[in-house]
N, C-alpha and C positions, 0 to 999 in steps of 0.2 A: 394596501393591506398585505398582499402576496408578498411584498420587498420585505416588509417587516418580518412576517413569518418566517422567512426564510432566513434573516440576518439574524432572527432571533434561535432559531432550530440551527443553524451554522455555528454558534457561539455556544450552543448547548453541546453539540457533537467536540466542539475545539476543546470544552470543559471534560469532558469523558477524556479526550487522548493526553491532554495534561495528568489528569487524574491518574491514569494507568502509568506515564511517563513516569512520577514521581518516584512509583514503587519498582518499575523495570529499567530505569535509566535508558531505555531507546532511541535510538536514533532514528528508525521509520516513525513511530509516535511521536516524536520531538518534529520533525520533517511534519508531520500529519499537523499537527498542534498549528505551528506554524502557519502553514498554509489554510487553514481554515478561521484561522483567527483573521486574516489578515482577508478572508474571503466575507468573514459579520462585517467588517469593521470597513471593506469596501462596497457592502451592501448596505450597510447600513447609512452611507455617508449618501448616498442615491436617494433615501427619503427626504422628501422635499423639506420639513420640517427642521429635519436633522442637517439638511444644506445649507438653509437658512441660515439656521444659528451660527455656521461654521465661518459660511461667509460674514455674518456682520462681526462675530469676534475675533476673527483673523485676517480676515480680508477677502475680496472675493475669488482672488486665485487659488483659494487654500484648498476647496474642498477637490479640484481637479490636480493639484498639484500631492494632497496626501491619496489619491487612486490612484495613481502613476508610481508613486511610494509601495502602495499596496499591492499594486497587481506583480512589483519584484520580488515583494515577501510572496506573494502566493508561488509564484515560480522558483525562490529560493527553497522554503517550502517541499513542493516537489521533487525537487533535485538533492536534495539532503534524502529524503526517503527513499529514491530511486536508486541514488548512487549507494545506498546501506543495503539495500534489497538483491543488487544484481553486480556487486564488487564483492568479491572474496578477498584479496587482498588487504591485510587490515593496513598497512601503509599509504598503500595508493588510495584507499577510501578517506582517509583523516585528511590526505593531502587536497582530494577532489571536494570534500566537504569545506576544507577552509577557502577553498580558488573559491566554490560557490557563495561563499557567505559575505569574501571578497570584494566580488565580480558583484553580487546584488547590491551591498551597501552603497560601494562607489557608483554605479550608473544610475539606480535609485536616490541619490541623495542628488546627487548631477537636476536631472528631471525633478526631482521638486526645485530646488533653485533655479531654474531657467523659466518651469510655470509658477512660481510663487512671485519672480520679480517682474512680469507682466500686468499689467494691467490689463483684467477680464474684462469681456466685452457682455455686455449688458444684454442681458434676456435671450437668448441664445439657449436650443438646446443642443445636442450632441450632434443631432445631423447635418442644423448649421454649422455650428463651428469645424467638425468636420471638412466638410465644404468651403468654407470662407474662410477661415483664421488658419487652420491646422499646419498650413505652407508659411507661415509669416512666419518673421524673425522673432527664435525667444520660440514661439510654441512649437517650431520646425524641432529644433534643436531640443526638447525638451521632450520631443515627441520619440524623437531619434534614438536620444539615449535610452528614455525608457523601455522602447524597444527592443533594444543591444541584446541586453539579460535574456528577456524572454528566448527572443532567435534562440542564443546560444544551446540553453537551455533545449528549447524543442529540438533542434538541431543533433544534440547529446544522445535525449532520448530515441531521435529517432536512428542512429545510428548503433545504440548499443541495443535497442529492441529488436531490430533486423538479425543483428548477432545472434541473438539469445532465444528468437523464439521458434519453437517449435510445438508439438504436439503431445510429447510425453510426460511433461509436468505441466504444474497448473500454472505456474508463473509464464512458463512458454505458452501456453495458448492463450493465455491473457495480454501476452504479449504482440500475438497476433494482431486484436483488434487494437491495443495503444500503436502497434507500427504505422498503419496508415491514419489516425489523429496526429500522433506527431509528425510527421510528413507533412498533415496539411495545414499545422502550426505554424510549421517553419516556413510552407510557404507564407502563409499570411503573416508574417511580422519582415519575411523579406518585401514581400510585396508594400507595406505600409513603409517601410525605413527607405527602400528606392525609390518612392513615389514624392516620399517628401524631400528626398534629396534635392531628388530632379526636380521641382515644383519649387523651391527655395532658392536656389542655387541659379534658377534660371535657363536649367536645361530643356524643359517642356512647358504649358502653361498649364495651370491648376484647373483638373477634371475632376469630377466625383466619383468617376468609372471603378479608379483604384480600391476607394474608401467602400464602396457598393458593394465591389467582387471581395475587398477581405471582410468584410460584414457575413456572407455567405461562408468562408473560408471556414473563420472562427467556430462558426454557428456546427458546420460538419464537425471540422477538428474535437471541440467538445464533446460531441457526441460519442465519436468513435472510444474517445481517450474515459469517458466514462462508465461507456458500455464494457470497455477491457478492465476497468478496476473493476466494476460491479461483478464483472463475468469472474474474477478473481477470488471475491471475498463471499460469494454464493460457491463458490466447486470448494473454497478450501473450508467452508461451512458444514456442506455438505459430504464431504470426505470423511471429516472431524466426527460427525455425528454418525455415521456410518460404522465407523472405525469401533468408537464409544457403545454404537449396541451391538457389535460380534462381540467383543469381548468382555461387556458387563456379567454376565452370567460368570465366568469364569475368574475374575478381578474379585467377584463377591465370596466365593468359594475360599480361595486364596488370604484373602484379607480375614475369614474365621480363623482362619489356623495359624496366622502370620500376622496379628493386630495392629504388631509394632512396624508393619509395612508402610501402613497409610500415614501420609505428609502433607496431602493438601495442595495444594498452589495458593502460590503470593496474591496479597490482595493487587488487582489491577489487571488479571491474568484475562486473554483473552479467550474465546469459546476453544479455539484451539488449544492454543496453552495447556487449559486444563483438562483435555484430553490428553496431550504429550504426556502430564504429572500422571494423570491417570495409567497410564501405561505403563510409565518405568514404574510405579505401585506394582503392575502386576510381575514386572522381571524382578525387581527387588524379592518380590514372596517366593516368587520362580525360585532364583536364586537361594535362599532359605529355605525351599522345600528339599532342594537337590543336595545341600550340601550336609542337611539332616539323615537322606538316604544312603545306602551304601553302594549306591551306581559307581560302576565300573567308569576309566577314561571315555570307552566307546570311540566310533572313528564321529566323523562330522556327515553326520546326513543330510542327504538333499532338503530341500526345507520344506514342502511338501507333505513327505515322507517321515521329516522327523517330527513337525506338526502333530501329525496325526497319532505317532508311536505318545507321543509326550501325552498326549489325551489323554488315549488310551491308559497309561500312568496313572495316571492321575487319578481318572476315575475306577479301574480294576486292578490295577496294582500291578500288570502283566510289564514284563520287557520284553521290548521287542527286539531283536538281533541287531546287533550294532548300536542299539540306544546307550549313550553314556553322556558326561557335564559334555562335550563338548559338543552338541545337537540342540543344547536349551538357549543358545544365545544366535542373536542376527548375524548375518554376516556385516560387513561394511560396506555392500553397497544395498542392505537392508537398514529404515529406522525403527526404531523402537514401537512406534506405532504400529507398523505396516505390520510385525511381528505381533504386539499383542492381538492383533484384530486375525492373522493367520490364526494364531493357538485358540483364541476363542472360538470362532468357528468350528474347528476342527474338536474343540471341547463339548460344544453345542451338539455336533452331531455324534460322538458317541454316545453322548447322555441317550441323547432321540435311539441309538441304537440300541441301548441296554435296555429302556424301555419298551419297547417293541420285544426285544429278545425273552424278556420277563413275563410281559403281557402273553407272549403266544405259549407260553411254558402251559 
């Protein structure tokens, strides 16, 4: 019952990232899409029901030979998102996204051909075959390759996570906890693809030791690697919604006197997103108010300070010394966000000041 919920809530979640994909054309959503479809449909193939039928209409290597399939799309998947999320380079990203889709098709297609032309062994579940078959000729090799991708893949991650993470954005401390999941990805798919070498090949005799320890491997690796996107999609949730009440109050204000500001966001836009849309709404009327007024150039104020001057504007009409157009816009190592959520604040609190001020009159 749990298998089903879950392949079924996976396919639902895959439906939303298509859905948005349609209208933003992304490639983390495409990546997302991907990878989670191919997570219903490798869960799905786990109910026994659904195995059944799969083996008696295809054969009984099918339903293990389309998981080995799947588990490459999930890891393709991945690695299309990743590589979109953490490459700036728009060259080197197209070219890393086709090695990946490359590199999955070929080794995935490999591994169902080498389990699909085996003949399964009867009543068997995963910990035997593990144990007994998984070294044998045909499941060795099928095993191997399927693995290839994965490594890589983890391998990737965990080398540009190490790069990339740190403490002062949210993708860097997110990054934190993905560095040591993929680390202990990669061991556990090296661990798996050395053990069957050696076990095939006739370098050592077939123990379960291997298969035991990356069962545990895995088990952590996921964990870490989805505590780091959880941890991700909660800070940049929370930021987003943060952002959204400093500066509603003043977005509202704005958008009276400046109608033709508001634009909306695309259907499919994520909670962020439509705070970003919301924001440049408020520098767009920004923008409109200022150019309506006969403010001087002015020099570029500290942003703090010009913050607070622009408030004050706003709502008493006063200039402040050096306030001019060129104190209304971020700098470039400011986003637009970060900006409207400064001025909002800063708008909040002189309201609260004038109020006070008026009150004690």
């Amino acid at each position: 019952m749990i298998t089903v919920l879950a392949a079924a809530l996976l396919a639902v979640v895959a439906a939303t990232r298509l859905h948005r994909w349609w209208f933003r054309r992304s490639l983390t959503l495409a990546g997302a899409f991907l990878g989670l479809a191919c997570m219903s449909i490798h869960m799905l193939v786990n109910i026994r029901p659904v195995e059944a039928f799969a083996s008696n209409t295809f054969g009984e290597s099918f339903p293990a030979a389309l998981k080995m399939l799947m588990v490459c799309g999930i890891c393709a998947g991945t690695a299309i998102g990743f590589t979109d999320v953490t490459t700036s380079k728009v060259g080197l990203r197209k070219n890393l996204i086709r090695a990946h889709i490359t590199l999955s098709i070929l080794t995935g297609s490999l591994a169902f051909i080498f389990f699909f032309s085996r003949p399964w062994p009867a009543n068997v579940d995963n910990l035997t075959f593990d144990n007994e078959y998984a070294f044998l000729p045909g499941f060795a090799e099928g095993l191997i390759l399927g693995m290839t991708y994965p490594f890589l893949v983890a391998l990737m991650v965990t080398v540009v996570a190490i790069t990339q993470a740190d403490r002062q954005t949210v993708t860097g401390r997110a990054l934190l906890l993905v560095t040591p999941g993929a680390a202990i990805l990669t061991a556990y798919a090296a661990l798996r693809i050395g053990y069957l070498l050696a076990a095939r090949y006739g370098f050592m005799e077939p123990t379960p030791t291997p298969f035991a320890i990356s069962r545990l491997l895995a088990l952590s690796g996921v964990l870490f690697l989805g505590a780091g996107m959880s941890l991700a999609l909660a800070l940049n949730w929370f930021r987003a919604r943060n952002a959204l009440q400093q500066f509603t109050p003043l977005r509202e204000e704005l958008l009276i006197r400046w109608p033709g500001a508001e634009r909306g966001s695309k259907p499919g836009s994520s909670a962020s997103e439509q705070v970003n849309d919301k924001a440049a709404e408020v520098l767009d009327a920004l923008s409109l108010e200022v150019e309506q007024s006969d403010l001087p150039t002015g020099i570029q104020l500290p942003p703090a300070v010009a913050a607070s001057a622009i408030a004050d504007w706003l709502v008493t009409g006063r200039v402040a010394d050096g306030l001019g157009y060129n104190s209304f816009f971020p700098g470039t190592d400011t986003t637009d966000t970060a900006w409207a959520a400064a001025l909002g604040s800063a708008y909040q609190m002189t309201i609260e000041n004038e109020r006070k001020m008026v009150a004690g009159q």
